[in-house]
N, C-alpha and C positions, 0 to 999 in steps of 0.2 A: 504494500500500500504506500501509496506516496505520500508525501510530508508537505506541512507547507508553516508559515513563520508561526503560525498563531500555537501549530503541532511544537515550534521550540521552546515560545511563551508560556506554556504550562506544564511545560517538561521542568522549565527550571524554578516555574514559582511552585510543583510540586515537591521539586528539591530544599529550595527556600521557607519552605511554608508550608510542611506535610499537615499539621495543623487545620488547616483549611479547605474548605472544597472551592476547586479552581473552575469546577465542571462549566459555570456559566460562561465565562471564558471562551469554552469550545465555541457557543453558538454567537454572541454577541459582541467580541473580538471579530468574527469573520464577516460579521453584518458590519459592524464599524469600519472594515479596511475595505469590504464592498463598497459601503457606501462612501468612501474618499472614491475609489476607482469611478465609478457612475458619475460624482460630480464631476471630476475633472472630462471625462467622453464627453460630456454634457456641455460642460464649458466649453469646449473645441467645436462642437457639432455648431453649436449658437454662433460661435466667433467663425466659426464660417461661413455662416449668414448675415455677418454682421447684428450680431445682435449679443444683448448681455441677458444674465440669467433672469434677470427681474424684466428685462421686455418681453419675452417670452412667455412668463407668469402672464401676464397681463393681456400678452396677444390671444394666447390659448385663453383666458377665460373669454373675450368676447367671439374667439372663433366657438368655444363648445354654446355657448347664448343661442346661436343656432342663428336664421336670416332676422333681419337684419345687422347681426355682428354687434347689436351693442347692449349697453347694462350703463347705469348711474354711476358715480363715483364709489357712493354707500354700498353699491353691490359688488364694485370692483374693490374697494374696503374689503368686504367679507370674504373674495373669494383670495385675496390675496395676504391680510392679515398685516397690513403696513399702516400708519398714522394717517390719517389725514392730508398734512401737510406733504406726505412722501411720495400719497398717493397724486395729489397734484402737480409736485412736481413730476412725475414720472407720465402724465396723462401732458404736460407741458412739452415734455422731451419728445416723447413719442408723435404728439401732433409737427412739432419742432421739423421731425422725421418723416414726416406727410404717412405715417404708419396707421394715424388714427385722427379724427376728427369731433368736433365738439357740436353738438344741435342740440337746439331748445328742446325741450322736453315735454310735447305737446300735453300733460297730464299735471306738469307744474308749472306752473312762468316761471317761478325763480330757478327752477333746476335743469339741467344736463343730460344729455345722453351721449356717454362717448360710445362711435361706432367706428369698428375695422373699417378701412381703406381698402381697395382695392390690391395696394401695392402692401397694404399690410398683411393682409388675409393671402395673397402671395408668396409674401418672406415664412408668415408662419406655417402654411404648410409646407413649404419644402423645407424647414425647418425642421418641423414634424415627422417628416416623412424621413430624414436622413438621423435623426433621432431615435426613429423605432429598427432602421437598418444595423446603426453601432448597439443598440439594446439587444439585439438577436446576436450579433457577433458575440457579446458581452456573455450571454449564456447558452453559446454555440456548444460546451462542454455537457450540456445538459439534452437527454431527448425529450419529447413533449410530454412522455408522461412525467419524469421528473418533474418537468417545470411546471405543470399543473401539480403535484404534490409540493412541490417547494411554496407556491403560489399559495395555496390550501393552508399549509404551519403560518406562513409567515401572515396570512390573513387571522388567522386564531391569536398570534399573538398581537398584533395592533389592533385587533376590534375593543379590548378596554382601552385603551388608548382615545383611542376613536368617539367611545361613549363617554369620557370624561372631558374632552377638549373643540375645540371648534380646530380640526385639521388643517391644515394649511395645502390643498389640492397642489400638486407642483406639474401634471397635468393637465 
């Protein structure tokens, strides 16, 4: 069987530490250095659409909104979990970017409806789409029933997660 860093991590904190059970270790050490691996894919994929991680947040939530591509500030608030202030600037940058556009909000005079652009809805699905290509590469190790089993554990352990917190859809 092969080895891998997290197999020397607990070899030596069992050495270090017989005392103790390392076992957790096994699963949530290798969740934590997946999940550096995935951000960084993820980073590159975006940077070579010209885009940062948090545009992308934001493009995907009014791509999955469905047609017309848009949602309120307050929605893109929830579905992204940023301040107020961050979320405006980021709706500034992005119109900035002709990625997205700002209309009245025939439901409120005083309110907003940012909507995907053309050339936004564009970027983020070829975004998307080179996104879920490095995602498969990513678990090319795995056949589908694995990844449907793997899929399965890893949903049982985030669903209390899930039911205590307002998630942050990434998306």
């Amino acid at each position: 069987m092969s080895t891998d860093e997290v197999d020397r991590l607990v070899a030596a904190w069992r050495q270090e530490r017989p005392d103790l059970d390392v076992q957790p270790l096994q699963v949530l050490s290798r969740v934590s250095r997946l999940a550096r691996h995935l951000d960084r894919a993820r980073r590159d994929v975006f940077a070579a659409h010209d885009l940062e991680s948090w545009e992308f947040d934001v493009l995907t939530a009014l791509r999955r909104a469905g047609e017309p591509y848009q949602l309120s500030p307050g929605q893109l608030l929830r579905a992204t979990l940023v301040t107020s202030g961050t979320m405006t600037n980021r709706i500034d940058r992005l119109a900035a970017a002709k990625l997205v556009e700002r209309h009245p909000d025939p439901q409120d005079k005083r309110g907003v409806q940012v909507r995907l652009t053309d050339v936004g809805r564009t970027r983020v699905d070829a975004a998307f789409g080179d996104l879920l290509d490095r995602e498969r590469e990513l678990l090319g190790g795995l056949g589908s029933v694995e990844s449907e089993r793997l899929a399965g554990l890893l949903r049982t352990l985030l669903i209390p997660f899930d039911a205590t917190a307002d998630p942050r859809p990434y998306i």
